[in-house]
N, C-alpha and C positions, 0 to 999 in steps of 0.2 A: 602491473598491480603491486601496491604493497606490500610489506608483510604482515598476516595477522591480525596484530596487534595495531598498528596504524591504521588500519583500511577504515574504522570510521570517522578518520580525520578526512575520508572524501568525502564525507555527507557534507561538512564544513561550507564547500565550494556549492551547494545544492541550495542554502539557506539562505532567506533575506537578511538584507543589512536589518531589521529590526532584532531578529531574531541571533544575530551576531553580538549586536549591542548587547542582550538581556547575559549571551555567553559569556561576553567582558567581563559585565558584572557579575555573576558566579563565578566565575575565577578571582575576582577580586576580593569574594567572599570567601573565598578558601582561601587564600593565602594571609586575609586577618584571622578565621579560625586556629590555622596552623601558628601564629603569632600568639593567639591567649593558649593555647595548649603549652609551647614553649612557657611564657608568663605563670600558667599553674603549677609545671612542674617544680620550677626557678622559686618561686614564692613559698612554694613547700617548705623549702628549707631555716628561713628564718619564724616559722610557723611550729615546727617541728620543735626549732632551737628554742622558742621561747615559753615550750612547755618541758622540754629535756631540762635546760641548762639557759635562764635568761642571761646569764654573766657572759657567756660567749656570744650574742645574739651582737653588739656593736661588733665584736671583733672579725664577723663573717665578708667575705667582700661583695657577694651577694647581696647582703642588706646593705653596705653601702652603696651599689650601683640603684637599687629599687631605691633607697631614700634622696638621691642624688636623681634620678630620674623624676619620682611622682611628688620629691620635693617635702618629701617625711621627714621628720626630725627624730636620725634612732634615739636621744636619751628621753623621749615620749616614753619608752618603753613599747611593750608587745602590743598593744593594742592596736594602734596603726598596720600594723604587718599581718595580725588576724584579720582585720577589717579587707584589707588588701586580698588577702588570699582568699576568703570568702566570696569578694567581688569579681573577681579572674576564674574564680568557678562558674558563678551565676553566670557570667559574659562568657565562657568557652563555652555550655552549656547554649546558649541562647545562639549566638554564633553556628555550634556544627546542626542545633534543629533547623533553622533558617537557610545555611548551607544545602541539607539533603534534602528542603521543602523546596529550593530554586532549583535545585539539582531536577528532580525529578515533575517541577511543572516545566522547565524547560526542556525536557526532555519530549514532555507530553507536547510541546506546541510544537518541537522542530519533527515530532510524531505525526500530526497532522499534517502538516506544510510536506513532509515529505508522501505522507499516503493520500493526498491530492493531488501530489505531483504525479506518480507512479500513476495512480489512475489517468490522470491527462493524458498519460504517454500511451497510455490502454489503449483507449477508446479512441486514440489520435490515428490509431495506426490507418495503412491506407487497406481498402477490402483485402488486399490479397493477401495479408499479413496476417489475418481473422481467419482466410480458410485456409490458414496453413498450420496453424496454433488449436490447440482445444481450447474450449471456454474454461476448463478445470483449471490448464495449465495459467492461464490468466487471472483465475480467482484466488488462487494458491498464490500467487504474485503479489496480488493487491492484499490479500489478507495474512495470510502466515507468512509469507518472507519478509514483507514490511513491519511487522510486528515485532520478532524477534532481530530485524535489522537494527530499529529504535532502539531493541534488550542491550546491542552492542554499543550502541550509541550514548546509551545512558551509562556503561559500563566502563569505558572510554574517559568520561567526564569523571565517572568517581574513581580512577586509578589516577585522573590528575591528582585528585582531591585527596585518594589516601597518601600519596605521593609526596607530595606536600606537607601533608602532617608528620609522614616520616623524619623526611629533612629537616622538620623545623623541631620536631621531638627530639631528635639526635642531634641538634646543635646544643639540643637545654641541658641533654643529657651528658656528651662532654664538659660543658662548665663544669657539673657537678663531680664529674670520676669520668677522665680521657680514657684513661686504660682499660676499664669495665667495659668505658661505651664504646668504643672501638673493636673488642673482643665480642660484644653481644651482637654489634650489627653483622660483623663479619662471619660469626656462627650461623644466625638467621640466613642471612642472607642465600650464606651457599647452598643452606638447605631446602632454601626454597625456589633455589636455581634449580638444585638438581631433581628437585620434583616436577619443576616446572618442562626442563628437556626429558624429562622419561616420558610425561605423559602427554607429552605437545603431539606427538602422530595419531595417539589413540582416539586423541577431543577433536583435530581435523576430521578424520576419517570418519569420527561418529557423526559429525556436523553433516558431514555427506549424505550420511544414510538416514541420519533426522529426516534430511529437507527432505529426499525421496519418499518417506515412508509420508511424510505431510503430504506431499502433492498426490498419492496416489490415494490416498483418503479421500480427498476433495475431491477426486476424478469417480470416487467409487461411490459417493453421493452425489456427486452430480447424475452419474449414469443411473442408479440408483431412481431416485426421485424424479429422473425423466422418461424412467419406464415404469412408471409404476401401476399402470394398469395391466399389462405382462403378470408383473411380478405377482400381480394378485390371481390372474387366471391361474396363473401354470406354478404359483405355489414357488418359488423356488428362489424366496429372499435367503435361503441359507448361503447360496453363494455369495453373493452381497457381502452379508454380515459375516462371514468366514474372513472375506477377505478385508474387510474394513477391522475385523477382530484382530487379524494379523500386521496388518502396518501399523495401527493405534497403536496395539499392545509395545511394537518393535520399537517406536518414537516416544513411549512413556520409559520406557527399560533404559532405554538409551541417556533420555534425559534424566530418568534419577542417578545412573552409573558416573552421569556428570557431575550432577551435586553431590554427589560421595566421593569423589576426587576431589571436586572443590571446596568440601568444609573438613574433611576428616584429618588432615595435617593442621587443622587448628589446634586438635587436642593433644595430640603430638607436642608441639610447638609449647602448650600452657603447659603442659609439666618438664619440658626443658628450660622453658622459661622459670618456673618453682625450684629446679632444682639449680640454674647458672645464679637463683639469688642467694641461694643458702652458700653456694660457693664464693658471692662477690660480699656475703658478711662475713666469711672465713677470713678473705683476701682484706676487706677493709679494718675487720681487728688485730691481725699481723703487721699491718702497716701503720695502723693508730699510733701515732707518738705523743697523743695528747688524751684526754680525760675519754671514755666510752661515750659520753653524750656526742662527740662529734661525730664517731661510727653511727649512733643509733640518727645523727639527724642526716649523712648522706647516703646513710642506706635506705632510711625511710624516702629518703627525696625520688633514687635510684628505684627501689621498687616501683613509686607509683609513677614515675618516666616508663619503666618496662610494661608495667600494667597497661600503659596505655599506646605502648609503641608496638606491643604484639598483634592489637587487633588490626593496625594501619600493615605492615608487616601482611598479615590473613587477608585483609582487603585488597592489596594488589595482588597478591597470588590468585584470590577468587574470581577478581573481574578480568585476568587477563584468560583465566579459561572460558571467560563467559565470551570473552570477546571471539575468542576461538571457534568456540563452539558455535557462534553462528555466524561464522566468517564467510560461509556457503550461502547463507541468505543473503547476508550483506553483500554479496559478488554478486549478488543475483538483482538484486535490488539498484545495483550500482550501475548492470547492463543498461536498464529500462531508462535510468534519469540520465546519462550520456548519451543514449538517442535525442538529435536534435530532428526538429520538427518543421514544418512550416506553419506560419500563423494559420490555425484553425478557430480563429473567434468567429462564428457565423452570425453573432448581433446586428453587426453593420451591412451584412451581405444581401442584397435583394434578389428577387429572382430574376432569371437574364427573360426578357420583353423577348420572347415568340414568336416572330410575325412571319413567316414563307416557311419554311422547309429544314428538316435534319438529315444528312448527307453521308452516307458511309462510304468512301473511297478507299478500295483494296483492302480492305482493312481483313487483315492474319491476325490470329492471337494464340497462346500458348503457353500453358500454364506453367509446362516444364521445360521450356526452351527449349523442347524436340521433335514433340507432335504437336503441330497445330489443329486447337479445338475447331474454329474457326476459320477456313480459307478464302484468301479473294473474295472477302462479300462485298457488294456492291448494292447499294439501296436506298432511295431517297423517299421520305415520310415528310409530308405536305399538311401544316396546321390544321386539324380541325377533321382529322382523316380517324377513321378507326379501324386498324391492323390488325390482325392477328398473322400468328405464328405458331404451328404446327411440327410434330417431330417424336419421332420416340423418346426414349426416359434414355438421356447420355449421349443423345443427338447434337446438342450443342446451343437449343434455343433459350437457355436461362443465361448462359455464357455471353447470347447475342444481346439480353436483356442487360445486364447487367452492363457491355459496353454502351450501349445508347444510354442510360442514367448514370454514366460518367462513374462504374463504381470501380471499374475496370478499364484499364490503358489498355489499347491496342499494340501488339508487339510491333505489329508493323502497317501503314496504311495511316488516313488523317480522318477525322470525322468533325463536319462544319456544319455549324449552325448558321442559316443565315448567310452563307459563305465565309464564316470565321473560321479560324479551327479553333476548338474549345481547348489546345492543349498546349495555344501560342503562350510561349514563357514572359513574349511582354507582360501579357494579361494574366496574371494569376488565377484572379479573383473569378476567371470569366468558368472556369470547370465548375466551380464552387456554386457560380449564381446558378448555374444551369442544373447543378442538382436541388437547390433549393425551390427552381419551377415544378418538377415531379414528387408527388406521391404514389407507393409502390404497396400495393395491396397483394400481401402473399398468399399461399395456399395456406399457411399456419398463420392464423394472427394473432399478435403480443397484444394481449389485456392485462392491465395490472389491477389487482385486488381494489378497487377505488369508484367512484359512482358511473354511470353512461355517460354523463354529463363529461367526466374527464379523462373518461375513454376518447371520445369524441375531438375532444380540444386538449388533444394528449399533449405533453410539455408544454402546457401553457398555466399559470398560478391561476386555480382557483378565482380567486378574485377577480379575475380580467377576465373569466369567460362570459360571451356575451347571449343569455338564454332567446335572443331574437334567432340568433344566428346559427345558435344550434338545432333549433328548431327548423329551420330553415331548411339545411341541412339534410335532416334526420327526413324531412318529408321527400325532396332529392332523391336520398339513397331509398326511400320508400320504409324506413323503420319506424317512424314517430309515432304511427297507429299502434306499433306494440310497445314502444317505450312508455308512453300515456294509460296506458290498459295494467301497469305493474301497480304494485302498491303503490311505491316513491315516486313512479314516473321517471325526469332525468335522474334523479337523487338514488334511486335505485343500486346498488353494488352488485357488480358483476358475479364475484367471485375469483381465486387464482386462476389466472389467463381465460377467464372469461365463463369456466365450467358450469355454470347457470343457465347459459345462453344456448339456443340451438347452431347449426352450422351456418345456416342461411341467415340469421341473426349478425353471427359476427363478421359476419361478411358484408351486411349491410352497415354496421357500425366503422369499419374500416373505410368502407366509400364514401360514408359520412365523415367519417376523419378526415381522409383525404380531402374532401367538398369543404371541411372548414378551415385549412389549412388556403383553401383561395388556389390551389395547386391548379396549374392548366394543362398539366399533361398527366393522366395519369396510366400505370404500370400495373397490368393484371395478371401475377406469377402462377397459372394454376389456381387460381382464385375459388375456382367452382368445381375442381378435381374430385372433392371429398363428399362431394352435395351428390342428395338424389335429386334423380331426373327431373321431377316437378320443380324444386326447389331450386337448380340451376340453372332450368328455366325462367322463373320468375327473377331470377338475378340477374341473368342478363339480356330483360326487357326492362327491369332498374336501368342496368348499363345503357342499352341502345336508346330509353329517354333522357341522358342526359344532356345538356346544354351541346349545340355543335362549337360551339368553342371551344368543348375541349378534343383535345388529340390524346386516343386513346390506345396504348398497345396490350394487345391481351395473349396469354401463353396457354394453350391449350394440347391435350392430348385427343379429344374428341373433339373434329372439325364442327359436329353441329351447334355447335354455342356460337359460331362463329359466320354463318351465314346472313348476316345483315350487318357486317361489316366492309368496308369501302375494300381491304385488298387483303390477300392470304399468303402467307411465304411458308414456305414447305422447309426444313432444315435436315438433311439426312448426311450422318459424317462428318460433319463441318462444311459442308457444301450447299451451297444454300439458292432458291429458287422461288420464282413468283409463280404462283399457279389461281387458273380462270376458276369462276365458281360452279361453273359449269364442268369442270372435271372432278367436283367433289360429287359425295354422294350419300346428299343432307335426307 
């Protein structure tokens, strides 16, 4: 990795060519800014000269280079040269606005392009990657690290840019007094070196403890707001907010300790700046061997060179601690976009055609490559069949679920569809289609705050949902008499994950999802675990009416749900077994 200061010249490699193009040209705009900056300082002087002393104003070489370039005529007199310096204002002016308005919209687009990327690469990952990470850890990824990633990014661009203006302020500035300007940069400079190596370990190490104290915020709202029915029985958000008061508080401390390191040698800086001029009107009247009016017109030139060379000077010192400072996200951010991926576009992908049997040969699995969840299972499930699966809570049968809907590889062992194996590397696409035939209705189901109607035709645009179909649907899963019965009917809003709804409700809106989704196999994880008795009865005599075309696997912890299904596999330990219905005891 980088150092630093570099590291978000990786995001570079991250960006589209449009978004390169737009870079070019900001840079190209800074290096004409830095150009009329030099032009104003330079032009000062026969401006200066023509209100001190017009008699010296031909004899400057300055004013001959400026009349010999824009094609002035000095014995015009001053008027031309004020007009000019006037002009080279308005245009530096107009220039650095323009400069810091590309600066930071392009900033904001390669902000985007990047926190779409990051996200991709989230959501891309494969199951196992999801239960190994918290969801906090991944939010704090997608939102604060990529945030302050772009801060560096943008910080990056403008130390090009103060950069730039330095050089080109210090080229104008020697024209006018070598000696001066040679001694002022060389002053500044070390001073801002040495500020800069004092407090280089302090701004890392804070950037560390930033990011932690971010990430453990988001984890302490996420935990937070996922238990918040707890929190209201048993009273006890003080823990919560103690510890969300503690990391805030550490990552706000933190970040103004930064900006007080990074602006408070500015003022340092300006009154040694006020005081190396009163020294360089000392030096330029001692050396005067002509009238004071030449003193007064290269010191005035010289001042406002300096006036404006301290803040470019301040601006790389500031953004290279900025850049520092969140050199920790931007490491972090840089993991996520260097994972390469395989095509995960599911557009094109259809579901794989069904037709005989899914086959699980030998198949072992293992979460931690030491104990296997799963041993030797061996099981073949026939279209149109409906299974269940039985087991204590850590038995292994969500594990078995989870391989059969392809969300999980088996460590060892093949599993064929049809006689394929869905994990043959000719076929990529073929694990893909095959998860795209299943819908998996959990014990918990995801509703988003939005109407029944697009609960129901979850990711699909509003506009394209077809109310025949949901309808259709909705009677299927046997919910449409209560969906009809609301004020709105489908137009109805659920509420956050659905809190409006009974249990048995969103249970039946899930199998209506699943039912409009055209899915033919579907996957019932504990579906009916949280339901009373009545209620989970009436679910799954929904279930047992559905279509025989579909093939249905259902996960249960109480066999009697499951007595009017074709076959029953028992799971204890990872060992796994078919058992008669006659050895249960419905």
């Amino acid at each position: 990795m980088k150092t630093s200061i570099l590291l978000p010249f990786e995001l570079y490699k991250h960006i589209n060519k449009k978004r390169k193009k737009q870079l070019l040209i900001t840079l190209i705009l800074m290096f004409l800014s830095g150009i009329t900056e030099l032009l104003v300082i330079n032009s000062v002087v026969p401006f200066i000269a023509s209100i001190a002393n017009p008699k010296v104003l031909n004899n400057l070489e300055i004013t001959k280079f400026i009349a010999k370039i824009f094609a002035i005529n000095p014995n015009e007199g001053s008027a031309p040269f004020i007009v000019f310096f006037a002009l080279t204002i308005v245009l530096s002016a107009f220039l650095r606005i323009s400069t810091v308005f590309l600066i930071n919209r392009v900033s904001a687009l390669v902000g985007n392009d990047i926190s779409v990327k990051t996200f991709y690469k989230n959501i891309s990952q494969p199951y196992e990657y999801h239960l190994k990470n918290s969801s906090s850890k991944l939010i704090t990824q997608n939102t604060t690290y990529v945030g302050y990633s772009l801060a560096a990014f943008s910080g990056f661009l403008f130390l090009i840019y103060f950069s730039c203006q330095t050089i080109l302020l210090s080229i104008g500035l020697i024209l006018i007094s070598p000696v001066l300007t040679i001694y002022s940069i060389f002053i500044f400079s070390i001073i801002y070196l040495v500020l800069g190596k004092t407090f280089k370990k302090i701004i890392k190490d804070s950037s560390k403890k930033r990011s932690f104290s971010d990430q453990i915020k988001v984890k302490t709202l996420n935990e937070s707001l996922g238990s918040i029915r707890n929190l209201i029985l048993e009273s006890n958000h003080y823990l919560y907010i103690n510890k969300f008061k503690i990391h805030d508080l550490n990552s706000r401390i933190i970040s103004a300790n930064n900006s007080i390191l990074s602006t408070s040698p500015k003022y340092i800086i300006e009154a040694l700046g006020l005081l190396f001029i009163i020294f360089a009107s000392v030096v330029l009247m001692k050396a005067g061997n002509s009238s004071s009016s030449s003193v007064i017109i290269s010191l005035g030139a010289f001042t406002l060179g300096i006036q404006k060379l301290l803040p470019a000077f301040q601006g790389i010192y500031a953004v290279i601690n900025q850049i520092r400072f969140y050199s920790s996200d931007l490491e972090n951010t840089l993991k996520y976009l260097q994972i390469k991926l395989e095509n995960n576009n599911g557009n094109n992908i259809t579901p794989l055609n069904f037709k005989k049997s899914i086959r699980f040969d030998s198949i072992y699995f293992s979460y931690d490559e030491e104990k296997y969840v799963v041993s030797n299972f061996n099981f073949e499930i026939f279209k149109g069949q409906k299974i269940g699966i039985i087991g204590r809570t850590g038995s292994g049968k969500t594990t078995i679920s989870d391989l059969f809907m392809g969300l999980l590889k088996p460590t060892k062992g093949k599993i064929y569809i049809d006689g394929k194996d869905i994990y043959d590397k000719k076929y990529p696409n073929r694990i893909k289609r095959w998860r795209r035939s299943i819908s998996h209705v959990p014990q918990d189901i995801f509703l988003s705050d939005t109407t029944i109607a697009e609960n129901i035709a979850f990711g699909i645009d509003k506009k394209l949902i077809s109310l025949r179909k949901l309808k259709e649907c909705a009677k299927k899963a046997q919910i449409h008499e209560f969906i009809v019965s609301t004020k709105d009917g489908y137009l109805t809003t659920v509420g956050e994950r659905g809190v409006r709804l009974s249990g048995g409700q969103l249970q039946r809106i899930a199998i209506a999802r699943a039912l409009y989704r055209n899915a033919k196999i579907l996957v019932f994880d504990e579906a009916t675990s949280a339901l009373d008795k009545n209620t989970e009865i009436e679910l799954m005599q929904a279930i047992n009416k559905l279509s025989n075309e579909l093939t249905i696997i259902s996960i249960a912890h109480n066999h009697r749900t499951l007595k009017d299904f074709d076959r029953i596999i028992k799971v204890e330990k990872g060992n796994i077994f078919e058992i008669r219905k006659n050895e249960l005891s419905i």
